[in-house]
N, C-alpha and C positions, 0 to 999 in steps of 0.2 A: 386706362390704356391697355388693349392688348398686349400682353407677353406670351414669348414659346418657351414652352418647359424647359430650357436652359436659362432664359430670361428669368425667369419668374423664380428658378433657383435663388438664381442672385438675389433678386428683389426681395425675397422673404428670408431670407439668413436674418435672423436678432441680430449679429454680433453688430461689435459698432464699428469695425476697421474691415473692411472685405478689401478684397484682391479679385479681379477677370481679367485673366489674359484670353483678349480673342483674337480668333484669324480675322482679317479683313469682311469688311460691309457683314459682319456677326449681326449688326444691333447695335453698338455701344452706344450710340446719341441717343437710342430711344429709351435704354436704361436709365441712361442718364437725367436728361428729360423727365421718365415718372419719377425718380426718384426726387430729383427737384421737387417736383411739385407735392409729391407725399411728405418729406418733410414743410416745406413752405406751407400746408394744409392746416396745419396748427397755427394758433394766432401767435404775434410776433416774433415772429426766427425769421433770424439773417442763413440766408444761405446761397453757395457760391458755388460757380461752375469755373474750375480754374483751366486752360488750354496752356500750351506750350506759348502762344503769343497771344496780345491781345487780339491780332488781326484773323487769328485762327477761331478764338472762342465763338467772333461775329461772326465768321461763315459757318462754322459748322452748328450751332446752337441756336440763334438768338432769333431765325424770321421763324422758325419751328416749333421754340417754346412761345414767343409771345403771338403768333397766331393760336396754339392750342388753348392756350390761358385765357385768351382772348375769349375766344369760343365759346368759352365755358362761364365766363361774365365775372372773373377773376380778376381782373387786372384794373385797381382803382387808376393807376396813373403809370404811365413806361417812360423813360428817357434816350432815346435814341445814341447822345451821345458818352454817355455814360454808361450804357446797355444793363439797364437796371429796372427792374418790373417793378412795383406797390404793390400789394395785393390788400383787397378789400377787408382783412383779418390783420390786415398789421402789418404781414412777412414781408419780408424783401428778398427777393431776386436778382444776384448783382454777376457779370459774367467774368472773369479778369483775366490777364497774361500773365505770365510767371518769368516774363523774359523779364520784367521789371520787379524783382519779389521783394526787396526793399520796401517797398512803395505799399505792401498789401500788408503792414506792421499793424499792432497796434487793435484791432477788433477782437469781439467775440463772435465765435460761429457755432451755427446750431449744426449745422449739416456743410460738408464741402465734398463736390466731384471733384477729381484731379483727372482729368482726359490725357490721354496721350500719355504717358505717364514714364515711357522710357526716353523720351526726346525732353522733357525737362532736368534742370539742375534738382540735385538731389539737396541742396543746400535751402532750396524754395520749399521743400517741406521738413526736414530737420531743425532750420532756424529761426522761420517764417510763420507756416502755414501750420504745424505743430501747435503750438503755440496758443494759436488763436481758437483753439478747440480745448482746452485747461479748463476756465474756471466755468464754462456750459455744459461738461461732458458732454461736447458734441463728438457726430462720428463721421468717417468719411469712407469714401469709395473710389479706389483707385480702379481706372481702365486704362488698357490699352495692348497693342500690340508686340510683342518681345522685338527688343531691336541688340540682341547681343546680350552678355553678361556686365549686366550694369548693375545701377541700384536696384531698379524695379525685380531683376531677378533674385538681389538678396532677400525684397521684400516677401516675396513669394515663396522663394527657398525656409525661409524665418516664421511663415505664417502660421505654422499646426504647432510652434511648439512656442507660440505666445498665445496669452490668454487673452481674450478679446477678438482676437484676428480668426481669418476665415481666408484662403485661396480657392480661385477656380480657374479651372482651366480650358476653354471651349475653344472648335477649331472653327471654322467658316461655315462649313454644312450642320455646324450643331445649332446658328443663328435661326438656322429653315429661310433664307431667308434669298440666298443661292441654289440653282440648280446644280445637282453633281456634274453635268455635263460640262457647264462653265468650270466648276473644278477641277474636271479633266485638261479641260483646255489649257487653262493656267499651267498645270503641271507640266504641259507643251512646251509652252513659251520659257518657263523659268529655268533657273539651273535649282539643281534641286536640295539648294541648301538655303534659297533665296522662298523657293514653296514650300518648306519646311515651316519657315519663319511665318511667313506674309499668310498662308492659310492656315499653316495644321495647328500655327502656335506654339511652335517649337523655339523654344531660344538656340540659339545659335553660337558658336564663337563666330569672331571676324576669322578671314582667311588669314591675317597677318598676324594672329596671337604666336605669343613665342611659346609657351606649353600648351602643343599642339594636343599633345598626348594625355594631356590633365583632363577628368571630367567628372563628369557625377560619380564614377565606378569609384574614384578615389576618394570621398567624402564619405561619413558615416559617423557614428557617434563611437569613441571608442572609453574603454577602461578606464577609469580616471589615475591619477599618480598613485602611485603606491609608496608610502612612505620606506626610503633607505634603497629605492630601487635605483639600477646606476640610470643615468640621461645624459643625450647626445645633444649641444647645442652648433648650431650653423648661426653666426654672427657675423652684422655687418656693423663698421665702425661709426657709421655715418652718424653725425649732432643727432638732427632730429628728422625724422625720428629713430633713435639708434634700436637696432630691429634684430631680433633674434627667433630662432625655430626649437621649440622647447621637443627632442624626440627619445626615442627607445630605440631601440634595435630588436628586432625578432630573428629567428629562425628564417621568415620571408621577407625579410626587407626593414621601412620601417616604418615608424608609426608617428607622427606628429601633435602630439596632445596637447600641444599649448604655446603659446607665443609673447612675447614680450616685447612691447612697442614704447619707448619713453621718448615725448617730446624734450627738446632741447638737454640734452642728458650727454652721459661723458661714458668712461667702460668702468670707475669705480661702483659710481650709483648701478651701473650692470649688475658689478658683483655681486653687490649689497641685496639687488632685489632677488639675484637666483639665491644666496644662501639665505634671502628669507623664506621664500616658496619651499627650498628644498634642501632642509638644512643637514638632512642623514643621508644624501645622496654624494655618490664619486660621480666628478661632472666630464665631460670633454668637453670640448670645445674645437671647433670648428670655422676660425678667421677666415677675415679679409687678411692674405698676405702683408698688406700694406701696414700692419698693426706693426712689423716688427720695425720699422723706422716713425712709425703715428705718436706723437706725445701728448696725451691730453690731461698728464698727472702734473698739479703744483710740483710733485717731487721728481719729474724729469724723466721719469720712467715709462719708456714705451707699452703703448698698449699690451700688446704680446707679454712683457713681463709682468706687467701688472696681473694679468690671466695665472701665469704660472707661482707668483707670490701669493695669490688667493687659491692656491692647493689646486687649481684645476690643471687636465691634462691638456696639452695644447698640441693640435696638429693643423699644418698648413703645408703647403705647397712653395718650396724656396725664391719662385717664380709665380706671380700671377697665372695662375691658367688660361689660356685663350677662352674668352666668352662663350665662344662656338662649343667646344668643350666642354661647357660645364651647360649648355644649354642640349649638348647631345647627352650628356650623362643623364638628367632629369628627364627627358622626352622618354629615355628607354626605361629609367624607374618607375614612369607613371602610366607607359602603356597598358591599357586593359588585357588582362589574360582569363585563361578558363582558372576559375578556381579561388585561387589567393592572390591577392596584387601584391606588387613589393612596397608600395606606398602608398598611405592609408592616412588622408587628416581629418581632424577630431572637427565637427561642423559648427563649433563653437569659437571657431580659429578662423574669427573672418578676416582680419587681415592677408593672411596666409591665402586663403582661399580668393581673397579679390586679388591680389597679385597675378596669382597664378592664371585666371579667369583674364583678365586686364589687361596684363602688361604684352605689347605689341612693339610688332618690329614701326618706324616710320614709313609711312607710306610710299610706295611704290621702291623702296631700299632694305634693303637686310642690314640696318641699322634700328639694334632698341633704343624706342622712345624714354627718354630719362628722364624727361621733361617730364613726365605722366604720373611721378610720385611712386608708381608700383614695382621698381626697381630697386627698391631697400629689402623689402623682406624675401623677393625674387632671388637676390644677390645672398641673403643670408641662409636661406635654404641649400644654395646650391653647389655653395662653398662647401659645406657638407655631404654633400649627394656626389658632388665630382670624387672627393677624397673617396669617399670610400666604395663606393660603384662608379670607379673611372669607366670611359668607353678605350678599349683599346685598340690603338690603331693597325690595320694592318699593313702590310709592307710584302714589295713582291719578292720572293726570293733571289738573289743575283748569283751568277756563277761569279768567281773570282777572273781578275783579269790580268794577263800580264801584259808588260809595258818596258819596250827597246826597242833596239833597232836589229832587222834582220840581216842576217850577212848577204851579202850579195856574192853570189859564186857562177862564172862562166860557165 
């Protein structure tokens, strides 16, 4: 099968894990496609083309490969209802949905596509689809389009600094497959954050992220700890997962090196794990206000003090701060500047960073979605970031005024 020298990138990478994010009508099904069939070329390998739904894998795959296969005098036996090829060498060609990913348990795989790859659960290949590629060292290829900061973009963010993996990144006109005219057009009709996405391959926030101001400028690899050095912790009280912002302070702002996420957990086991990490350091800490009435100690002792009997320094706000507040405090910390940012996380702190990327208001309300899980470490960060880069309000100057009654005089 013909490929255009971005195609054919792809297709000839050794690694066994790739990543393409393309703009629209790039090519993906034809990648996909050869690459099926180049693995399947080998006698007996199962290998699978997984879509977002079953109903999506049959239109966009299944009359294209098993006509091509066909063609070529490949195909011992097809099942329509099952959309499953034989090939005269053994392999099998099975096409599946992921809306059901339960259901895909249980195999080994030599080769698997994942299409579409931001519009499925990320759970259909961490718990599922993973898995089933173990005891074959089989490898897979993920495609698809950016649809926002989701997994697929962790994936991609992740991919140069694991061994095995491989990202690429192609817009529409690198397919060859559109005329730039048509891409002009588009560029017309779109708003231009929606043709960012849909051609260039740009990931995107949604318009309704609440750290508007957060973005790749703020990511990088930073310093690792330095033993005895002091650290600033932003902590939220919540069970689980109870969530904290491991930072430093510089001279510009600060730095976020590390994070601590304990499922079902309490604020003793807190303590216990900062003074294991960091047992020569003076710690602050940075609550949930609500710490100083929260009790989650057999010995009845409020969070809050619990903090301050484990030697750290404890600073909080006597008041909840308003949301808004602490949501305008971090917008202006993480805003991109010439130079130096004030706020810097460590890209090994992915919690931290999928919050941040994530966590949005509900739709069509300036209400945060809580419901969404990225609200713990959001909250823990910013408790921190409000105290000490508050936004201060301003206020219009008033003349003084005075108040009586005037005399009345003939």
């Amino acid at each position: 099968m013909a490929l255009t020298p971005a195609q054919k990138t792809i297709a000839q990478s050794p690694l066994r894990f790739r990543i393409a994010v393309c703009g629209r009508r790039f090519g993906k099904t034809h990648v996909a496609i050869r690459e099926l069939a180049k693995f399947a070329a080998q006698p007996d390998q199962l290998v699978w083309y997984v879509a977002p739904t079953y109903k999506q894998a049959k239109q966009i795959v299944w009359r294209k490969i098993k006509r091509r296969l066909t063609d070529l005098n490949w195909v011992a036996k097809s099942n329509e209802n099952e959309l499953t090829l034989e090939l005269v060498n053994g392999s099998i060609i099975a096409l599946k949905g992921a809306d059901n990913y339960d259901s895909l348990r249980g195999v080994g795989l030599n080769f698997l596509v994942i299409d579409e790859a931001a519009d499925i659960d990320p759970s259909a290949w961490y718990e599922t689809l993973r898995p089933t590629l173990s005891d074959t060292a089989g490898a897979a290829l993920f495609l698809g389009t950016p649809k926002g900061y989701n997994w697929f973009k962790e994936l991609y963010d992740t991919a140069a600094s694991r061994q095995g993996w491989v990202a690429f990144q192609y817009t529409s006109i690198d397919g060859g497959r559109i005329p730039s005219e048509e891409i002009e057009a588009a560029r017309q009709d779109l708003d231009e954050r929606t043709f960012r996405q849909e051609y260039l391959a740009s990931f995107e926030q949604y318009s309704g992220v609440i750290a508007y101001a957060f973005g790749d400028h703020n990511v990088c690899g930073l310093n690792a700890y330095d033993q005895g050095e002091p650290i600033i912790i932003g902590l939220d009280f919540n069970v689980t997962p109870f969530s904290a912002a491991v930072m430093r302070q510089t001279k510009w702002g600060l730095e976020c090196f590390d994070e601590i996420s304990i499922a079902n957990s309490n604020t003793e086991e807190f303590i216990q794990e900062v003074k294991n990490r960091y047992p020569k350091s003076t710690t602050t800490c940075y609550p949930d206000p609500a710490g100083v009435q929260r009790r989650t100690s057999a010995s009845g002792q409020t969070d809050i003090k619990l903090l301050q009997n484990a030697g750290f320094k404890v600073l909080y706000r006597q008041q909840h701060p308003a949301v808004k507040d602490r949501i305008n405090a971090a917008n202006s910390v993480f805003k991109q500047r010439e130079g130096t940012q004030r706020f810097l996380v460590d890209q090994r702190c992915r919690n931290v960073i999928k919050s941040l990327r994530n966590y949005s208001y509900k739709e069509n309300t300036q209400v945060p979605d809580k419901d969404s899980g990225y609200d713990h470490m959001f909250d823990a960060l910013t408790y921190a970031i409000e105290y000490i880069y508050p936004v201060k309000r301003e206020y219009d100057a008033r003349q003084p005024q005075r108040f009586g009654h005037k005399l009345y005089i003939k």
